[in-house]
C-alpha positions, 0 to 999 in steps of 0.5 A: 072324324065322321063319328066325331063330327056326329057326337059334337053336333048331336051333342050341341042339337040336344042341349040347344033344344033344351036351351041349356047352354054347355061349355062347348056353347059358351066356349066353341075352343074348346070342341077343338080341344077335344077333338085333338085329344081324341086324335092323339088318343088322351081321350077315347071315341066309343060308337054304337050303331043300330043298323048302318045310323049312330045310336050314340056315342061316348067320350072317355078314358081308360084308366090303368085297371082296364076300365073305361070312364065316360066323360060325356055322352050323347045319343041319337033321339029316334033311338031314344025309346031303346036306351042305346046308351045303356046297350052301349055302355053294357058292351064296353 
């Protein structure tokens, strides 16, 4: 839950400061929606840290040939510089 509740209030801080408004802006259901998914494992929570802080996080989905697709990512802004999502995505 901690790391889920990192991903849905990064994910809402950085569109908000670009001032694009997400379905999780104009349907708040729907963060619960997702959160019930991830729970019961129809979708997957994927975490990479640097250090003890999140670096970013991605939501997916494993599909039957073994491969993860991400659906929706986000990424902590001080790490920006380093392309954490790519590192990540390189170790899935």
């Amino acid at each position: 839950p901690k790391v889920m509740d990192w991903f849905f209030e990064n994910y809402l801080t950085y569109w908000t400061k670009k001032r694009v408004k997400t379905k999780f802006h104009t349907n708040p259901e729907l963060i619960l929606f997702y959160r019930e998914c991830l729970l019961h494992g129809h979708l997957k929570l994927s975490a990479y840290f640097i250090g003890n802080e999140l670096a970013c996080a991605f939501i997916g989905y494993d599909v039957p040939d073994n491969t993860y697709i991400l659906h929706l990512t986000t990424f902590n802004q001080k790490f920006a510089d380093y392309s954490p999502g790519i590192i990540h995505n390189d170790m899935l």
